[in-house]
C-alpha positions as CSV (number, residue, x, y, z in Angstrom):
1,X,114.3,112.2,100.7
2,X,111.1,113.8,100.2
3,X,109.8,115.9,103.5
4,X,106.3,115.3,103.8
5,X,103.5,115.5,107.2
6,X,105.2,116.8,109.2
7,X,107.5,119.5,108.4
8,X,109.6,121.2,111.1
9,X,110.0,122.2,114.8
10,X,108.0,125.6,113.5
11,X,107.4,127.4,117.2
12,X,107.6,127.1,120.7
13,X,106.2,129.5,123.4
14,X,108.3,129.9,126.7
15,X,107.3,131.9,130.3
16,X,109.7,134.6,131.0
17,X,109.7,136.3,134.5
18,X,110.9,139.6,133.1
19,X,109.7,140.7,129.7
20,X,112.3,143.5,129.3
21,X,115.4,141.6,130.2
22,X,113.7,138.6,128.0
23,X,113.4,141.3,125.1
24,X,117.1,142.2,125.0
25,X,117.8,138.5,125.6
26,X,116.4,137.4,122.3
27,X,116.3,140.0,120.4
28,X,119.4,142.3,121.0
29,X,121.8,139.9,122.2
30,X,121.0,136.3,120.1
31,X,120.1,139.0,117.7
32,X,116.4,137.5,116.7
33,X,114.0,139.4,114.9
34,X,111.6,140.9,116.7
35,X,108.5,141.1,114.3
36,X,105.3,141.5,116.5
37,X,103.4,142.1,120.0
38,X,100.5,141.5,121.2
39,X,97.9,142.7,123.7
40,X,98.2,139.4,126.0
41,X,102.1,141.0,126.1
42,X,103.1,138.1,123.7
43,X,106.2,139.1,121.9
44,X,107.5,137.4,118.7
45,X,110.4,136.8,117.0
46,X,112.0,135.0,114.0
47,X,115.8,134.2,112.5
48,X,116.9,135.5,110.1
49,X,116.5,133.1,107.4
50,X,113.4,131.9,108.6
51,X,110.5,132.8,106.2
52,X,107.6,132.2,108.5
53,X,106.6,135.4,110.7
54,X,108.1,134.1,113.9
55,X,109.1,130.8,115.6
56,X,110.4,132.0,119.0
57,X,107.3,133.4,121.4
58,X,108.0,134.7,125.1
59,X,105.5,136.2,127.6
60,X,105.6,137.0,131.2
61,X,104.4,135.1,133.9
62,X,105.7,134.0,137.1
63,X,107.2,130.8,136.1
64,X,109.3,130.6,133.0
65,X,109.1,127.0,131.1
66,X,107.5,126.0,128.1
67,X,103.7,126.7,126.8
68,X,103.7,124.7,123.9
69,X,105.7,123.6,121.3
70,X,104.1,123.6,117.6
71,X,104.7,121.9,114.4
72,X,104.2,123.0,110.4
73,X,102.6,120.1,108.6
74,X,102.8,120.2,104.8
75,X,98.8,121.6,104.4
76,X,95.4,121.7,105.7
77,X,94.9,117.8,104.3
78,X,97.8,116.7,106.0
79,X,96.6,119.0,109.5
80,X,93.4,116.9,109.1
81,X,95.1,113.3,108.4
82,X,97.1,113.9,111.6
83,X,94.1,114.7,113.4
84,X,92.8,111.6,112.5
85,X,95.7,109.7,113.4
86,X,95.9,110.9,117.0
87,X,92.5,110.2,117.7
88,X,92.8,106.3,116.0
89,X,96.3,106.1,118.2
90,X,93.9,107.3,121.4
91,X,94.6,111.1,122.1
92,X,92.0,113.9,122.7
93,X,92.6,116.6,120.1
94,X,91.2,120.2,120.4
95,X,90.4,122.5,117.7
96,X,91.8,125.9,117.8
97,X,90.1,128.3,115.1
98,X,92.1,129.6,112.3
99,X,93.5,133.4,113.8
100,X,93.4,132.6,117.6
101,X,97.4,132.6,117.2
102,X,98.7,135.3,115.6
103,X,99.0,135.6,111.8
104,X,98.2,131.3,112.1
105,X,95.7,129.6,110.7
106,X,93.4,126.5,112.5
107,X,95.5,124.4,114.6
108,X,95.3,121.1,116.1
109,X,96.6,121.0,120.1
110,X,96.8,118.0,122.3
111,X,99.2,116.9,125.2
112,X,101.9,114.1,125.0
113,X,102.1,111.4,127.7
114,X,105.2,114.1,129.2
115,X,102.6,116.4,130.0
116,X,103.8,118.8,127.2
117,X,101.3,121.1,125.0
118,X,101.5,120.1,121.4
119,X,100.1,122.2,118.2
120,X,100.0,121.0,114.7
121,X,99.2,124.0,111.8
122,X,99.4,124.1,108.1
123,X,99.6,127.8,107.3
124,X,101.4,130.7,109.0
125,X,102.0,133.9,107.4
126,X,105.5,134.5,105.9
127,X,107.4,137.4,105.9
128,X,110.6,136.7,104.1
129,X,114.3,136.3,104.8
130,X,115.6,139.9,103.9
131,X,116.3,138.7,99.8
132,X,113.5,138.4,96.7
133,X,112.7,135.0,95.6
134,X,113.7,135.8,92.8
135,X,117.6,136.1,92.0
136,X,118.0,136.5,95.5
137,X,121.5,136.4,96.3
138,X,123.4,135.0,99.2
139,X,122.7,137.2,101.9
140,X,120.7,140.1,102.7
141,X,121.0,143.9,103.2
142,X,123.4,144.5,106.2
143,X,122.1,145.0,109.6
144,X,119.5,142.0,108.8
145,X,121.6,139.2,109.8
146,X,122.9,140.6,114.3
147,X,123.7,139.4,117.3
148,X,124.6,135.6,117.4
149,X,124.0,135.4,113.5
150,X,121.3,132.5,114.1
151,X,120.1,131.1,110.9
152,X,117.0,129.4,112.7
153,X,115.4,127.6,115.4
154,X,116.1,124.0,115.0
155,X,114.7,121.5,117.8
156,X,113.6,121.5,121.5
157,X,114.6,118.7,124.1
158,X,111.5,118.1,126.6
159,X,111.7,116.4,129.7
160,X,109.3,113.7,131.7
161,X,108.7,110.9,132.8
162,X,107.5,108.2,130.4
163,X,109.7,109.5,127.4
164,X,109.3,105.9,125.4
165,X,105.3,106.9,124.8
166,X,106.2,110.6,123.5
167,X,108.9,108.9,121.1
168,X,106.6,106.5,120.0
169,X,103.6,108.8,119.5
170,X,105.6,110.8,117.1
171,X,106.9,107.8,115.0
172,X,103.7,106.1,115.0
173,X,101.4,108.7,114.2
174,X,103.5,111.1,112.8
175,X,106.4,109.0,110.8
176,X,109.4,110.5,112.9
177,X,112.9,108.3,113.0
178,X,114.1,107.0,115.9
179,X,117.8,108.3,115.3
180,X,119.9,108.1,118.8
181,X,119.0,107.1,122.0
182,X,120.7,107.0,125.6
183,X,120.0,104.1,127.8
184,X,121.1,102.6,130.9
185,X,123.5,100.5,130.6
186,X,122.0,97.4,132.7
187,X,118.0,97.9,132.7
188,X,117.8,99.0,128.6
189,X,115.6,101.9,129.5
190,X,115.9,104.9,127.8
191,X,117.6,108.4,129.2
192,X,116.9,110.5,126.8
193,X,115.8,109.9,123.4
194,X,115.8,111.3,119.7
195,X,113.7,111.7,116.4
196,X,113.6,113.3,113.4
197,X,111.0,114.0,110.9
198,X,114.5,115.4,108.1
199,X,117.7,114.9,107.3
200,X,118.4,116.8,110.8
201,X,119.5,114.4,113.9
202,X,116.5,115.1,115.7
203,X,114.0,117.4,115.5
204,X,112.9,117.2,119.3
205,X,114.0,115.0,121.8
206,X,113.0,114.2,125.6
207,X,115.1,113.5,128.2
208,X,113.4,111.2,131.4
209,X,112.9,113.4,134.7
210,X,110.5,113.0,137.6
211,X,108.1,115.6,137.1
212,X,105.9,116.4,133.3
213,X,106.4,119.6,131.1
214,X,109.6,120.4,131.6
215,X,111.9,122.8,129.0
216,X,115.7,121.1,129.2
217,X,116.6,123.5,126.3
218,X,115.2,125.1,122.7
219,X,118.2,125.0,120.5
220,X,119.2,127.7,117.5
221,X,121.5,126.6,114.6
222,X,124.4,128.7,113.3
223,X,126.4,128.4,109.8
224,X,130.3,127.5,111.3
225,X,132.5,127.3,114.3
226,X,133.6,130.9,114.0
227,X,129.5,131.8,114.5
228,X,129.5,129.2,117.6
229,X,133.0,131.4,119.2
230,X,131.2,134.4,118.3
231,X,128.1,133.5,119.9
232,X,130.1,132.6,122.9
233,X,131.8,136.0,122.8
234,X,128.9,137.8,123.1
235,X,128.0,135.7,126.1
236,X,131.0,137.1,128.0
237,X,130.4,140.4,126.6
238,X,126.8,140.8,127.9
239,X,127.4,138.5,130.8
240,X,124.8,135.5,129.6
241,X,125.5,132.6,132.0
242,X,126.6,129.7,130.3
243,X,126.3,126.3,131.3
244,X,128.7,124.8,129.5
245,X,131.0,124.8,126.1
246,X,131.9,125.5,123.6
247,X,132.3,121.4,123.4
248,X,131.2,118.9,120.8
249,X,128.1,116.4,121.8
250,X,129.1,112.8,121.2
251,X,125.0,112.2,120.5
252,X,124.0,114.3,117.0
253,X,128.0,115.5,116.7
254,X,126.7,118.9,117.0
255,X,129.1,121.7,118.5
256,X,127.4,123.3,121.0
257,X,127.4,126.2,123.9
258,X,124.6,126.3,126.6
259,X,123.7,129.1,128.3
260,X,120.8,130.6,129.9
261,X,118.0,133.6,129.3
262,X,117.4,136.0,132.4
263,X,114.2,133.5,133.2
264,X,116.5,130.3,133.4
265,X,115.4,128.6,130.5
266,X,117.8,127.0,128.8
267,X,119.2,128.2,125.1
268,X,121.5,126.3,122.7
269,X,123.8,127.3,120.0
270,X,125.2,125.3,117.8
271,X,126.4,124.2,114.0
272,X,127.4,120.6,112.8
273,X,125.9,117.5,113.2
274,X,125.7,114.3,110.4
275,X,122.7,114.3,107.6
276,X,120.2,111.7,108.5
277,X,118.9,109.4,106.5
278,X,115.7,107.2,107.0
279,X,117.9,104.0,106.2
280,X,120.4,105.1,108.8
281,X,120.6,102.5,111.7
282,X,119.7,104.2,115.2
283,X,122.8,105.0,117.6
284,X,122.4,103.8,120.8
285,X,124.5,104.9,123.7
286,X,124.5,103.5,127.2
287,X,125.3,105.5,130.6
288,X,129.0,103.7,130.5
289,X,129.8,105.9,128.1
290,X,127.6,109.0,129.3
291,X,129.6,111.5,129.6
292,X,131.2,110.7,126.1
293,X,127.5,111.0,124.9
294,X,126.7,114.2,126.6
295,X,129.9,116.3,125.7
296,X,132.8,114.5,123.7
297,X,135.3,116.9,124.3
298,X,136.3,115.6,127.9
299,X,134.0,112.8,128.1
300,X,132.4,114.7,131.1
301,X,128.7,114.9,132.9
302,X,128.2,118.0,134.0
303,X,125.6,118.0,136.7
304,X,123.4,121.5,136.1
305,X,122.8,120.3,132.5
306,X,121.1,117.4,133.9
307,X,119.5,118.9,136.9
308,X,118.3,122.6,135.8
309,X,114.9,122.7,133.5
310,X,112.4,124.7,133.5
């Protein structure tokens, strides 16, 4: 299928208590890229075979969550279409001038009905993945690919309270798939639901809670199993709480480990998952089978990953 609008999950920002312990976090222990600061004590970061300067943004303040969340649209005419679709569908849009986010160019922000901070942007400078475009190879120069090995960031899952009207803002104005959704059982209402804008299973997701802008987890792909025990390894090694796996989700088929930054926002790891396909019919699970849903392997609900965001 051909990707077109809207790209990718491209960057999200998250509040960090302690910058230091947030710095050898991400970029010692997952083993990002660190590949900028700034003088609002921004620092950025990028995976390794991510082109774009950084996805992954972190700066101090006294309560960690989630800034923003921004998406790469195709190019400036499709930035501007979008505009214009969010203002026909009813929501305030603010222009941000090209270089008020680093190495970015104009962006388009506005909040979705969770409450959450939401960018749009067509260019960002790129800075390679370690090989030439040009009879590149399979993988860079040692020392480029560390730490968890994570090939990119991948998707978020945001939490609120009126999750239907986020979903359907970003199918209606931006052309996303509904591809799974969790429901109770007896009213039909969704729990947590899913969309995708690729042949990913989602590429964010929001989960129902009682109070707006909240950060359940940003989530990092890796290339096998073998990189998901490794990851996990280097949890025990460096002491990273995790809140649970490895385990397999039943939702997206993804194998996955959970664990937590110094702040308490959430991380995921994970590799796996089916290829979507716009003609796919959506999944939908219901709370009798929940805790198949949540994590396969033991069909269990474990209660901090419902209970702890950020």
């Amino acid at each position: 299928m051909a990707i077109h609008g809207v790209l990718r999950l491209g960057e999200i920002c998250v509040r960090v208590l302690d910058i230091e312990a947030a710095r050898r976090h991400y970029g010692e222990y997952l083993g990002l890229i660190e590949t900028g600061r700034d003088d609002d004590g921004k620092t950025y970061y990028k995976a390794w075979d991510e082109h774009d300067c950084h996805s992954v943004v972190i700066r101090q303040a006294d309560q960690c969550g989630v800034d923003y969340v921004a998406f790469k649209v195709l190019d400036d005419d499709t930035l501007s279409a979008l505009d214009q679709r969010l203002q026909d569908y009813g929501v305030e849009t603010r222009q941000i001038p090209s270089g008020t986010y680093a190495r970015s160019g104009r962006r388009v922000e506005f909040t979705l009905p969770t409450g959450h901070v939401c960018q749009l942007y067509a260019f960002k400078e790129q800075v390679g993945n370690g090989m030439d475009a040009a009879n590149p190879g399979t993988i860079p120069d040692d020392g480029y690919i560390k730490g968890m090995r994570i090939i990119r960031l991948d998707h978020c899952l945001l939490g609120g309270r009126d999750i239907a009207a986020s979903r359907d803002l970003f199918i209606k104005v931006f052309g996303f798939n509904l591809t799974e959704e969790l429901q109770d059982h007896e009213s039909r209402a969704p729990l947590a639901t899913f969309v995708s804008c690729s042949n990913k299973p989602h590429d964010i997701a929001f989960v129902a809670q009682p109070e707006d802008g909240k950060l359940h987890h940003m989530s990092f792909l890796l290339e096998s199993v073998n990189d998901l025990y490794h990851a996990a390894d280097r949890m025990g090694k460096y002491d990273i709480p995790i809140d649970f796996g490895p385990n397999r989700h039943g939702v997206t088929r993804g194998a996955t480990v959970y664990f937590f930054d110094p702040s308490g926002n959430r991380n995921e790891v994970f590799t796996g998952g089916y290829v979507y396909y716009p003609d796919n019919p959506a999944l939908i699970w219901d709370t009798s089978k929940f805790g198949n849903a949540l994590f396969s392997q033991g069909n269990v609900v474990v209660p901090s990953f419902l209970n702890v965001l950020t």
